[in-house]
N, C-alpha and C positions, 0 to 999 in steps of 0.2 A: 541352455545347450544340452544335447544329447542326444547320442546316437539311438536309433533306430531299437527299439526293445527287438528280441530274436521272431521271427516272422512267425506269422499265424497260417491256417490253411488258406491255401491258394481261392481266392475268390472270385479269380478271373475278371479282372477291369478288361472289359470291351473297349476296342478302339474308340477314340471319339473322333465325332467329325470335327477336323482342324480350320477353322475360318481366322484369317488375319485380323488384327484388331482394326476397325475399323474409328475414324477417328472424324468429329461433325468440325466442320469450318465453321468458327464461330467470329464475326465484327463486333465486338462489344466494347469499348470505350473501357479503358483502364481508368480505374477511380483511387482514391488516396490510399496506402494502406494503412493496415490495423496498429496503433502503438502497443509496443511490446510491452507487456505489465510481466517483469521476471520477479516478484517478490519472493520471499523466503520462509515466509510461512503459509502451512496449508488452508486453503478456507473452506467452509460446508455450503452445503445446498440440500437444499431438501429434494425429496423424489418427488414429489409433488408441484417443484419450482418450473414452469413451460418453458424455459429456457428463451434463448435468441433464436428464429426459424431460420434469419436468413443464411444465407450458407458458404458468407465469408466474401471479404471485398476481394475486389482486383475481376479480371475479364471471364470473368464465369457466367453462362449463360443459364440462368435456372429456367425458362422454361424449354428447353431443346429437349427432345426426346429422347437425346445421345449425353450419354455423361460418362466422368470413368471414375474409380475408388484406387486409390495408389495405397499399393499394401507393402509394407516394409518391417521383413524379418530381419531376426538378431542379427546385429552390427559387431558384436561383440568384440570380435579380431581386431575389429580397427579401433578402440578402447581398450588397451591391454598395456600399460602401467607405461614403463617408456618403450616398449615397441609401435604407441599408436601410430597411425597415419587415418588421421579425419577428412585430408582430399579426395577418396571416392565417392563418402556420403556429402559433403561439400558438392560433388557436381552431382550427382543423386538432387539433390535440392535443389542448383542453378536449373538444372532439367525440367521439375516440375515445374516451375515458376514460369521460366521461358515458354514452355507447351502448356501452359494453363490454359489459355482461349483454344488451343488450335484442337488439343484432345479433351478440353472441355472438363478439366479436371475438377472435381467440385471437394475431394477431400484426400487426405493422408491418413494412414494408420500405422503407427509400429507397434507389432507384436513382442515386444520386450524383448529383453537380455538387450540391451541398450551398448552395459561394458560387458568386461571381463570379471573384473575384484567387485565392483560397485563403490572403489573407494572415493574419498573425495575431490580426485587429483582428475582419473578416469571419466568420472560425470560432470565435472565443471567442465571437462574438455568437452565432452559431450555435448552438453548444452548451450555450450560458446557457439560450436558446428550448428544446432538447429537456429539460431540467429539468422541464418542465411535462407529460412522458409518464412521465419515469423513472420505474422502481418501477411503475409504473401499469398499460402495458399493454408487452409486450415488445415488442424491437425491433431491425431492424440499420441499419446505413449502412455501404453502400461508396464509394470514390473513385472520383471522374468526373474529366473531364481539365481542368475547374477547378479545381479542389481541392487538385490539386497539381502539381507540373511533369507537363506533358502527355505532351511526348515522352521518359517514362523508361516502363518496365514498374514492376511491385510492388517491382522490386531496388533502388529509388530510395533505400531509408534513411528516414532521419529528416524529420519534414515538421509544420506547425502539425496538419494533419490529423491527422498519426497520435498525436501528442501528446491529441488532446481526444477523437477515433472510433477509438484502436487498440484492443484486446482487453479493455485493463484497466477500459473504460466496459462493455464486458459482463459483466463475468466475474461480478457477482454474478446478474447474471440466471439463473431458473432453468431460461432455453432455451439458454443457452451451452453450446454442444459442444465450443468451442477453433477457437485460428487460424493460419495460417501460419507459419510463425518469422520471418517478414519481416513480422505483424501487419496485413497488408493484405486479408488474404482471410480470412474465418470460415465458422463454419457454425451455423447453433441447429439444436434439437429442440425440437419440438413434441407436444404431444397433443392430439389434436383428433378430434372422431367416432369415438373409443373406440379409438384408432389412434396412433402415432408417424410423423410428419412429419420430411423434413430439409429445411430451408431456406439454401440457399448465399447468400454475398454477395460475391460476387469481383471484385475491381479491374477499372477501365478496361483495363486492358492487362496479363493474368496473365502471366508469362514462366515458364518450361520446369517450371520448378520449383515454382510453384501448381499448374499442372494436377497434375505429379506428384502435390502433397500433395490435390489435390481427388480424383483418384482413389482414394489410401491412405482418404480418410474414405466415398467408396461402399465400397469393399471391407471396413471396419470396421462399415460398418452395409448389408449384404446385401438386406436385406429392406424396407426404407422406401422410398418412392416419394418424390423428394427434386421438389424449384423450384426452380431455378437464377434469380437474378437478378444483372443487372448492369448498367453502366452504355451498353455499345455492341455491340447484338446485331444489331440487323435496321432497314435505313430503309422507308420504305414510299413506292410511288406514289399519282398521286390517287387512284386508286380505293379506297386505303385496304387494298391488298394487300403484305404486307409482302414483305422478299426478305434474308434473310442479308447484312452489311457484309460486310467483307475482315478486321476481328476476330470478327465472328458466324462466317464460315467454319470459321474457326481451331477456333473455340472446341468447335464444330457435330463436327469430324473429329477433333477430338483425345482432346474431352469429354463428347457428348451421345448421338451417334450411336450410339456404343458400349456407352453405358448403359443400359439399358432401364426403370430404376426413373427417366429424369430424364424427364418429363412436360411440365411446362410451365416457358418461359424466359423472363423478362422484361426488358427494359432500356428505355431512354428515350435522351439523347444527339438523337435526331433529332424533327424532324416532319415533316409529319402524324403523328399515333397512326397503326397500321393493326396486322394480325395476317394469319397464316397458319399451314399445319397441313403439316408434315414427318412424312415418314415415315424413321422409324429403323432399323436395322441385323435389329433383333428383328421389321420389319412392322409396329411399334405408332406412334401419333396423338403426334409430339411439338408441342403448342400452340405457339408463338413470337409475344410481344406487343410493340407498342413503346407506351408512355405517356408523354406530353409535353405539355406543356399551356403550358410558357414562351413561346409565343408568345400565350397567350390574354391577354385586358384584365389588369391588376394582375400580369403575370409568372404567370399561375395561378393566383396569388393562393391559394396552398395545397391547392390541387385535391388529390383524392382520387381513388382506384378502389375500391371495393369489390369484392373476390370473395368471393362468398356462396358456400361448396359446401355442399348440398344430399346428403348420400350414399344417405338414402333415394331421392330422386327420381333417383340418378344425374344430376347437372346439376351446374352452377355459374352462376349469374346475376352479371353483370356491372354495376355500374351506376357513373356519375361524376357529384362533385358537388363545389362551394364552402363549407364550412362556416361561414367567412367570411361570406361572402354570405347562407348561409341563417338566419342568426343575426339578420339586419338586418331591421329592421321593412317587414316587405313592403310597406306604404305609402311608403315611405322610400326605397327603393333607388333612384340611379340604372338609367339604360337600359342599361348597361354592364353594370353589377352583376346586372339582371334575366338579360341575355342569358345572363350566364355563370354562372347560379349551377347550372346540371345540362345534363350533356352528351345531347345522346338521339340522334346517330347511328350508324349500324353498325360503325362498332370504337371506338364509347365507352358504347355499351347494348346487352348481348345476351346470347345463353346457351351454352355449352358442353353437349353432351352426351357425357359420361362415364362409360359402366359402369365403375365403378371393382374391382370385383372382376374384372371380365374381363380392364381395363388392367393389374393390378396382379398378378396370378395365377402369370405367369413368375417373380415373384421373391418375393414376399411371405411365404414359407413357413407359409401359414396352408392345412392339410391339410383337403383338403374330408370331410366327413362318409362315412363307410364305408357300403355296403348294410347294411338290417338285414331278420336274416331273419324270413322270412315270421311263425313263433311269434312274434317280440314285437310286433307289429302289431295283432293278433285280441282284442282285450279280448272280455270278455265281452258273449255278445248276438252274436257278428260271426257274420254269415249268409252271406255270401260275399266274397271277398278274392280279388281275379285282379291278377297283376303278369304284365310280359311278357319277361322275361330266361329263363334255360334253366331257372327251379326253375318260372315258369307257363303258359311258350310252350313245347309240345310239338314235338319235330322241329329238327334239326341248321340254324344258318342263321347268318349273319354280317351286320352292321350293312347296309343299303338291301338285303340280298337277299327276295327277293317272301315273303309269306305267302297262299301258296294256299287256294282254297276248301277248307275241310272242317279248316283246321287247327282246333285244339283247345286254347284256355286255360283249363287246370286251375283249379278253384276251390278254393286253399290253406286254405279254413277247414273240407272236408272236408264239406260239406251236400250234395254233387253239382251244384251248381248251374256244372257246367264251361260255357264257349264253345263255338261254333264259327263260324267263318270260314263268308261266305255273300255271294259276289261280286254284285254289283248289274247286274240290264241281262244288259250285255254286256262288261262291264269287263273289261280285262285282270288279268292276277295281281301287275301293277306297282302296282296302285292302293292296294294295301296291303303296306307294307314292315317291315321289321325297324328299332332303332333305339335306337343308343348315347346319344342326347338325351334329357336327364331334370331334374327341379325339383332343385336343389341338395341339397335336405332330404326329397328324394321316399325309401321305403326301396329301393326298386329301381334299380338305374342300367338300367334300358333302358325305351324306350317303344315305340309304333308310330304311322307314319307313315302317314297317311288323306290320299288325294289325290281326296277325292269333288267334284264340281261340277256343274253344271245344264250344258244345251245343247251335247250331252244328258246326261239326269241317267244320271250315274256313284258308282259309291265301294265300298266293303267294311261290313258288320258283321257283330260276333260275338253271336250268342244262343245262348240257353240252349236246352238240348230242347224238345219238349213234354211233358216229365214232370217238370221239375224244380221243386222245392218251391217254389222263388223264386217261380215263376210265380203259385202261389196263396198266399202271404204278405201278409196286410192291413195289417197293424201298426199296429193300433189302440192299442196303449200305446205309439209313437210312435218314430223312426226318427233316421237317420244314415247320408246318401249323401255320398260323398267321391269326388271324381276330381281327379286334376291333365292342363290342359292347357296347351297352346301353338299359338295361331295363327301361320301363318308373315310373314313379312317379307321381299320387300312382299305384300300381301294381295290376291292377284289374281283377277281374274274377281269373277262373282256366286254369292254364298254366302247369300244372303237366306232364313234360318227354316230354316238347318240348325241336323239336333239332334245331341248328343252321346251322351246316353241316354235311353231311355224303355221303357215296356213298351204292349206289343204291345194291340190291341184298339180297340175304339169305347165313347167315353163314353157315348154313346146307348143300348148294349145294359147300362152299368151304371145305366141306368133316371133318369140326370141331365138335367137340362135349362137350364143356367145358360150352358154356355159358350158360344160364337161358332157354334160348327158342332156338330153329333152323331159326326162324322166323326173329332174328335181325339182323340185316346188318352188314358186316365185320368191318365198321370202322363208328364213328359218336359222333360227339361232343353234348351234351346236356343239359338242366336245368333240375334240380332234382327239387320234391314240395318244397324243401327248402332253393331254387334257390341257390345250389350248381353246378357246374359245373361238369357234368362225361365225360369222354375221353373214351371210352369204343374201343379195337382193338381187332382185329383179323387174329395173324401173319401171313404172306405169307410161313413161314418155320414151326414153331411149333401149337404145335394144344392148342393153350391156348386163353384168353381170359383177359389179362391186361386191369386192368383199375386205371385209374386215377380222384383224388378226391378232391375235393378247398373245399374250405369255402363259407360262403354261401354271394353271388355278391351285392353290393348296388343297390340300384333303383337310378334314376333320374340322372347317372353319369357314363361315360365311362371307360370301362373296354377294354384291351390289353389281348389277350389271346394268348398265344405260345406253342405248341405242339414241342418236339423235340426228335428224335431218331435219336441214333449214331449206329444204324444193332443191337445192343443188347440190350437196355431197352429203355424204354422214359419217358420223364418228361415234370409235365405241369408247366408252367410259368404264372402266371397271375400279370400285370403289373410289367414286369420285374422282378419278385419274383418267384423264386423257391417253388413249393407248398411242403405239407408237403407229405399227401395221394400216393404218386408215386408208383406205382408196381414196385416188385423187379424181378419180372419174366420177362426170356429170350423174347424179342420179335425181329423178324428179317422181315420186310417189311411189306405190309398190302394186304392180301389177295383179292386183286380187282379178280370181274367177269368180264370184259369187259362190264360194267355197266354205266349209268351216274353219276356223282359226282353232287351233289344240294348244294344249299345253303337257307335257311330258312326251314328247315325241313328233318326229319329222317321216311325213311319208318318202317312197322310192316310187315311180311309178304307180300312186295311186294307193299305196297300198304302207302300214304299219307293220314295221319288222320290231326290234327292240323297242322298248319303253325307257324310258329315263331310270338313272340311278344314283338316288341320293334326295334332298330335302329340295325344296320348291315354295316361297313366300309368295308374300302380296306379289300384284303382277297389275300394270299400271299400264294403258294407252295413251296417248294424250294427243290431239290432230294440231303439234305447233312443237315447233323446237322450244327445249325449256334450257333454260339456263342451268349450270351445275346447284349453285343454291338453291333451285327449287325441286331438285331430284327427293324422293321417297328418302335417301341418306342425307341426311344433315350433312352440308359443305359447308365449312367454315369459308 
């Protein structure tokens, strides 16, 4: 415990965006739990020992995308000689356990200061109270400088603490890795979103020889993106911006900085809560939080953190609350009790944005996906297949160098239906570039980069000849357009009802009269101003005008986009996902004029205004509805 050291300069914490914790519905079959092993003496493990992966029995879903970390700062208040009261961390615990499956809780962590004294009256009582988790859902506790003599390091010996929280309270656990040989410092594993986790818990005050042995367990497991908690990292100012202590330093240069798999560090020790965001050795986002709540009504009265990580969404939502409190008949509660039963300001409710394969990439040894060639892409049906690396981009050229007018991308399915490059305006030959950027699971690793925009309208597309079959293909037994893209980040200027692809002509001359104007082209994919994606057709049989409607696309990350019609309606697909927006109206082939088919742009009456803006992959025809498993994106 301890207050808040006197504030440093203001460093202005920016609002965050506040997103509720979101929480995955999990049915998972509760299985027997874990026997409590409380022995009384410490035992060792080496750094080197792989510990148990799995990440603890009872209704935990380890491969769900959605998981959370229950982080739990000093209790202290409620361990204080005969003033305790151990029934708010008591339901603190019914809590987790009961919302194990539903928030998908895969672990616990107490940031120390456990007691008050650290006597042995204090921590028996203590330790009786975590009785009520054990087995149940896993769990560490490290020493804080209540707990046991303050001013020693881990090389202290024997202690009430270590006696009831040294190793041998975990070792049946099935996230126990092993711990120091002075039994002060551990480590679990975890599985969680289909992944292995390592979880540190390292004393108040590590001396030479923990960090040593915490290094030996990164180097024994290379590839995990590990959490470091402990009990004194970082104090924070009012503003709620944290700053490294004089052990966070330590800790920061001996241990963190160096590591690139250590992510996010937690401790308590101080208040206010606050956070901030370090940059590591490798260039990458190391999180630093402080959680502390012993100043709030009831000692905290067994407050909580939830960290929900989200790895689909790449996120992590934040949120803190009293289970204590939430338990009490909301009629019932005192004012106190009201105030405190959920935290909602910015370093106690918010969100982390985390690419985690981005973060985690340097070390994770998980080998990205090889090009695949051109043949295994072409199922049958496939009418043209253009990629842009050196087997479909013609001419000698190195990643941002120009693609000049007149270049030529090959069409790999052999129907003739090649590219060509066809500057806009007065464009330079910058505005279309070469381009090592691609969908992870794209088969090509290269794309091109489309720098088209209004005022005045600029950009590049590639089209077909005027002879090429494409041009007059109806596909009236029904189709399969596929492209992958990417907007950039940040999204600048005006891009309002640029299109992607489309084929060349006027709805009007194919004898239609449904849509908005005569002027629009039969068929053309595009971004709406609110970078929605429209599919807009115009059938080869009926006189109608279907269109199709997504949500609206992120920036700075690639998008899979799938067009499908089976001769009677069509549906758009964006990454694998069936969109909502789909017309229900009859559509039977797409009214081609014997026109050319483009790629980075949609005419208006004949005629190219703006060019695309942003990246542009493989791009795929196919004359047959394909199934989502056979889409250019891997569909599981």
């Amino acid at each position: 415990m301890s207050k808040s050291i006197p504030s440093g300069p203001d460093h202005g914490l920016s609002g965050p965006d506040r997103r509720s914790l979101l929480q995955a519905a999990i049915t998972v079959p509760a299985v027997g739990a874990a026997a409590a092993v409380l022995g009384a003496q410490p035992a060792q493990a080496s750094p080197g020992e792989p510990g148990r992966a799995a990440s603890g029995r009872g209704r935990f879903d380890e491969e769900s995308p959605r998981f959370a970390l229950a982080v739990l700062p000093d209790t202290q208040y409620l361990f204080d000689a005969d003033s305790s009261d151990p029934e708010p961390l008591r339901e603190t615990f019914h809590y987790l356990v009961s919302e194990r499956a539903e928030a998908n809780i895969a672990f616990m962590t107490h940031l120390g200061d456990v007691t008050e004294h650290g006597t042995e009256q204090e921590i028996t009582l203590a330790a009786d109270t975590f009785r009520t988790i054990h087995g149940k859902v896993p769990y560490s506790v490290l020493a804080g400088n209540h707990d046991i003599d303050g001013s020693t390091d881990d090389q202290r010996g024997d202690s009430a603490y270590l006696k009831a929280f040294g190793p041998r309270r975990f070792s049946a656990m099935p996230t126990f890795g092993g711990a120091s040989p002075d039994g002060y410092n551990s480590y679990h594993l975890i599985t969680a979103a289909d992944r292995r986790w390592l979880v540190f818990a390292i004393d108040w005050r590590a001396s030479d020889k923990a960090l040593a042995w915490a290094q030996g367990v990164l180097d024994a497991h290379p590839t995990l993106p590990a959490i470091l908690t402990t009990h004194d990292i970082a104090w924070a100012d009012d503003q709620g911006e944290a700053h490294l202590s004089d052990n966070g330093q330590r800790l920061w240069d001996r241990l963190v900085r160096g590591n690139d798999q250590i992510f996010l560090a937690l401790g308590g020790h101080y208040w206010p809560s606050g956070r901030t965001v370090l940059t590591n050795d490798a260039g990458h986002d190391v999180h630093v939080h402080i959680t502390n709540y012993q100043d709030r009504y009831y000692g905290g009265a067994g407050m909580i953190r939830l960290y929900a990580f989200d790895t689909a969404r790449d996120a992590v939502d934040v949120e803190t609350f009293a289970p204590w409190f939430l338990a009490r008949d909301p009629g019932k509660r005192t004012p106190l009790e009201a105030e405190t039963l959920e935290l909602t300001g910015p370093v106690d409710r918010f969100s982390l944005d985390i690419d985690f394969a981005e973060r985690f990439k340097g070390f994770d040894g998980i080998v990205p996906p090889k090009p695949r060639p051109a043949g295994r892409v072409m199922p049958r049906g496939t009418v043209a297949y253009w990629r842009f690396d050196a087997d479909g981009l013609a001419g000698a050229g190195k990643p941002g160098s120009a693609v000049g007018g007149g270049a030529v991308a090959r069409d790999l399915s052999g129907h003739g239906n090649d590219l060509r490059v066809q500057l806009l305006h007065d464009s330079a030959a910058e505005v279309l570039t070469r381009s090592a950027d691609h969908h992870t699971h794209q088969p090509a690793h290269a794309s091109l980069r489309f720098d088209g925009g209004k005022g005045p309208d600029r950009g590049a597309v590639l089209t077909t000849s005027p002879t090429a079959p494409l041009n007059s293909a109806t596909f009236r037994s029904g189709f399969t357009i596929e492209t992958f893209i990417k907007l950039p980040e940040p999204y600048e200027g005006n891009h309002d009802w640029m299109g992607i692809l489309s084929w060349e002509g006027r709805n009007g001359d194919a004898g239609k009269t449904t849509g908005w104007s005569k002027d629009e082209p039969t068929c053309s994919l595009n971004i709406t101003p609110e970078r929605f994606l429209q599919f807009v057709l115009y059938p080869d049989v009926q006189d109608a005008d279907p269109t199709s409607w997504s949500h609206a696309l992120p920036v700075g990350r690639w998008t899979h986009i799938a067009i499908v019609n089976d001769g009677r309606r069509t549906v758009m697909y964006v990454d694998g996902s069936k969109i909502a927006r789909n017309p229900s109206q009859r559509a039977t082939g797409i009214a081609t004029l014997g026109k050319p088919f483009a790629i980075g742009g949609t005419q208006f009456a004949e005629k190219f205004g703006q060019g695309f803006y942003g990246w542009i992959g493989d791009t795929r025809i196919v004359d047959r509805a394909l199934r989502p498993q056979d889409f250019l994106l891997p569909v599981e």
